[in-house]
C-alpha atoms as one frame of an Amber mdcrd trajectory, in Angstrom:
protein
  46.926   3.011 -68.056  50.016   1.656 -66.860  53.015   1.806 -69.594  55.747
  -1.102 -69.409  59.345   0.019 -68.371  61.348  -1.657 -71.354  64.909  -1.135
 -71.352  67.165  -0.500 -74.941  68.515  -3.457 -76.368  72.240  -3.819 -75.821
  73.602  -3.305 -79.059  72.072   0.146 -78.836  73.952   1.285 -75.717  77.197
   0.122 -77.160  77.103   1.889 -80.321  76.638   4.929 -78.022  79.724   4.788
 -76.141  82.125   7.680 -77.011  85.034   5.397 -75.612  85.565   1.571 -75.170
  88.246  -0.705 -73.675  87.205  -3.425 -76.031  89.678  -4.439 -78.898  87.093
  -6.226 -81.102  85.997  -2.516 -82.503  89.584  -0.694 -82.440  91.824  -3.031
 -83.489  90.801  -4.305 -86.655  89.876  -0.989 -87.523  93.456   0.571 -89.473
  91.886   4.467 -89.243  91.603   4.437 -85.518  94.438   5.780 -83.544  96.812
   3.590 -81.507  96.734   4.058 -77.903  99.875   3.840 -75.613  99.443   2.970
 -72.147 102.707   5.019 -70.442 103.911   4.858 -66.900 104.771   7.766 -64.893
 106.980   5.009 -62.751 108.456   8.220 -59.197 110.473   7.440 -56.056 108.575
   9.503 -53.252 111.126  12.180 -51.282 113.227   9.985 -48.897 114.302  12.811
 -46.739 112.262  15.949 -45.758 113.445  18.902 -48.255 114.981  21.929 -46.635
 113.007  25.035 -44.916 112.321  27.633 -46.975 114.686  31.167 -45.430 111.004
  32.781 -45.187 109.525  29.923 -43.511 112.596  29.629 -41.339 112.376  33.352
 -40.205 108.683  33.409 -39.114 109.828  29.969 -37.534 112.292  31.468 -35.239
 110.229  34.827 -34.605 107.242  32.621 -33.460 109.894  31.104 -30.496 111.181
  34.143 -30.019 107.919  35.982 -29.417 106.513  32.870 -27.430 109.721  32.976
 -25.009 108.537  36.548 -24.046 105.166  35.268 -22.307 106.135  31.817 -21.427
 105.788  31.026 -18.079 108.207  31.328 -15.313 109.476  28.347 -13.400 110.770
  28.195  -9.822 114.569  27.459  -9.792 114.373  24.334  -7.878 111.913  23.000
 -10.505 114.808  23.794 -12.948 117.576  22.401 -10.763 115.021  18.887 -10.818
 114.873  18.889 -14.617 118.354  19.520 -15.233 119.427  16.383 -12.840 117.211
  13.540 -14.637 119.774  12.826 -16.589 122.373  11.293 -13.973 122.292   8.405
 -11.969 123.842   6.135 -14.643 121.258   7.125 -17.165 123.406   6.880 -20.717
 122.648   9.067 -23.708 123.273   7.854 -27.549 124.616  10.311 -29.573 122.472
  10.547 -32.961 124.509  11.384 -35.996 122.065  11.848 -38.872 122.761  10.736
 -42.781 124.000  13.525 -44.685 121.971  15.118 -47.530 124.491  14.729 -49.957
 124.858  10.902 -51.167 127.945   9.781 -53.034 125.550   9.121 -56.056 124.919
  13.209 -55.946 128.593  13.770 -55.808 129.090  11.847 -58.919 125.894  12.639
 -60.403 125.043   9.108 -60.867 121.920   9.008 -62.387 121.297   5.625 -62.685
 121.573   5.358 -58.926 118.129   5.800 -56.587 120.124   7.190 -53.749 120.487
  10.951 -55.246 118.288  14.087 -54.964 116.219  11.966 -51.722 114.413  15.163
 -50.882 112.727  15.496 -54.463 110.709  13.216 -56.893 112.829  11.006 -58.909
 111.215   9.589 -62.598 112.761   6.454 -64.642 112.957   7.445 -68.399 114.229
   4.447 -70.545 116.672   4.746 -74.001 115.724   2.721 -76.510 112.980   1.538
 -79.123 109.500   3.773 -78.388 106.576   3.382 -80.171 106.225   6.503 -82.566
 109.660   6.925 -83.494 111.666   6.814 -86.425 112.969   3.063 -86.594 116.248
   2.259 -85.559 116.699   5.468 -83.599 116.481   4.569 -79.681 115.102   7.715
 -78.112 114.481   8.707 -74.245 110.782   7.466 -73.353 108.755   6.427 -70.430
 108.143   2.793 -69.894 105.230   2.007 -72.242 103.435  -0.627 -74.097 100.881
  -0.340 -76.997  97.042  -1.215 -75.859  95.962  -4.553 -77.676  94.124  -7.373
 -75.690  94.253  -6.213 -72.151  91.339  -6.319 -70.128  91.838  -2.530 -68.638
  94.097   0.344 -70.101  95.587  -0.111 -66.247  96.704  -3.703 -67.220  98.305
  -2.797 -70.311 100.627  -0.327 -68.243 100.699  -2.799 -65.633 102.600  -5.350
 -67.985 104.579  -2.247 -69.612 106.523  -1.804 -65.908 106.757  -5.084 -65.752
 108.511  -5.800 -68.911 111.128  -3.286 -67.485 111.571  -4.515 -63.677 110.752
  -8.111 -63.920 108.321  -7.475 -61.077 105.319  -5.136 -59.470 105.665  -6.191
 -55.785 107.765  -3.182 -55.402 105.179  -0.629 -57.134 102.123   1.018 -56.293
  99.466   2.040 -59.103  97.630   5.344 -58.064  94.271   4.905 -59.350  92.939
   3.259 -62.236  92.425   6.025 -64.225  95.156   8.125 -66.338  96.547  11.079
 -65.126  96.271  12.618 -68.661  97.376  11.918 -72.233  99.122  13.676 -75.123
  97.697  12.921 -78.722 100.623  12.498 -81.478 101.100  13.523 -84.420 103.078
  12.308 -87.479 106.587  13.921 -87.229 107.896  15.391 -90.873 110.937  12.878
 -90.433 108.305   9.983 -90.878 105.228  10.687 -92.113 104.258   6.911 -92.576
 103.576   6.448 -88.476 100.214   6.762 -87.674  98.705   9.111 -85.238  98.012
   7.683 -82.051  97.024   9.179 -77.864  99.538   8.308 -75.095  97.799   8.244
 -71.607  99.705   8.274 -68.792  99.547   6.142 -65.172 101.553   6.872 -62.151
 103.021   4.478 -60.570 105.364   4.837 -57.565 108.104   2.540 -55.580 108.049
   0.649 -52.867 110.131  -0.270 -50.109 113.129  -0.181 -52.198 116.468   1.671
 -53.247 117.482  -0.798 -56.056 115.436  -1.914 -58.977 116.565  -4.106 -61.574
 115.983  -2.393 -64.656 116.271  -4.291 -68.337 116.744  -1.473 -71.229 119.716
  -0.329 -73.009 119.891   2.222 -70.942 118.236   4.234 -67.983 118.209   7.100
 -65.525 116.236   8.400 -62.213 115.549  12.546 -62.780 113.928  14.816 -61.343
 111.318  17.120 -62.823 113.668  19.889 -63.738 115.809  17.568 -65.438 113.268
  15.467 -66.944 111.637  18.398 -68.593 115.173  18.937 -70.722 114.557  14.918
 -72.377 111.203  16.426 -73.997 111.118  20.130 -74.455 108.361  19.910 -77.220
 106.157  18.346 -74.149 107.939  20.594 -71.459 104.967  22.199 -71.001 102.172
  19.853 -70.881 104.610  17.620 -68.541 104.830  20.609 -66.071 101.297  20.846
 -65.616 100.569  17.083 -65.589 103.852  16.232 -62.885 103.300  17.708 -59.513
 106.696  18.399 -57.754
């Protein structure tokens, strides 16, 4: 006897979901926590970063041991090499950028041309969700998750409230890259708790952005970390550098 393959009616599988996108359950619900969508927004190393001294050393006794078993050339197929270069043959004379940009010099960290062989983050000042009111505070760009089809859309139209535009900004995945679950501060115990996930995001074929916030600034990890040292450790496991 054959038994029919019947399939759970959909208001079954629903209730069953540990986690939902949809805003007709969490939003008109007051006791269920807020979620942030934040954006990890990182300028990629321009330049390549310097050689390590230990790297360097086995670098120059791998040429050194190689030049003791290389093979031996006649002289006249030296003398041949050595003379491709004339007969009117002109050489350009490559002078590379320096290292050190003027924006380093200064320490301009508003500026995207500084530190180009590390990571650089944007961390806003101003209003951030969470914090006492009327006290701007160092954040990442971030937006609070109401209607949005995707979690990825809601930080998708938090960067874009800051730059104005996403043609210049890659999304890595569609998924978070972690999140951090807040807690009421003593200072105001009214806010509710709410989870802050994280997306990276990462520019584009650019050195200038057009950034609208009180105020701003490009760091790298090691200087990031000193904005928020109650997260300094969670942030140095979630940002590879």
């Amino acid at each position: 006897m054959q038994r029919s393959c019947r399939s759970l009616p959909l208001r079954f599988i629903v209730s069953n979901r540990g986690f939902c996108t949809s805003t007709t359950k969490n939003v008109d619900n007051k006791n269920s926590d807020k979620i942030v969508a934040s954006v990890l927004f990182e300028r990629l190393p321009v330049i390549i970063p310097k050689i390590d001294p230990v790297v360097y050393a086995f670098q120059e006794f791998s040429f050194r041991w190689r030049q003791q078993f290389r093979r031996a050339y006649p002289e006249e197929f030296l003398k041949k090499s050595d003379s491709r270069g004339e007969g009117g043959e002109y050489h350009i004379d490559f002078v590379p950028a320096p290292r050190i940009t003027e924006a380093d010099k200064t320490n301009d960290k508003r500026s995207l041309q500084r530190a180009l062989d590390r990571r650089l983050y944007l961390l806003l000042f101003g209003d951030a969700y969470g914090s006492p009111k009327g006290q701007p505070v160092w954040h990442f760009p971030e937006k609070v998750y109401n209607s949005e089809e995707t979690l990825r859309k809601c930080a998708e139209s938090a960067l874009e409230s800051v730059i104005g535009d996403l043609s210049h900004t890659y999304f890595v995945g569609n998924a978070p890259m972690g999140h951090i679950a807040m807690q009421p501060t003593e200072e105001d115990k009214d806010t509710q708790s709410f989870k802050r996930f994280f997306f990276k995001s990462q520019v584009i074929a650019t050195n200038k952005l057009d950034i609208k916030c009180k105020d701003f600034v490009w760091v790298t990890k090691d200087e990031l970390l000193a904005y928020f040292p109650e997260h300094s450790e969670y942030l140095t496991k979630m940002i590879i550098s």
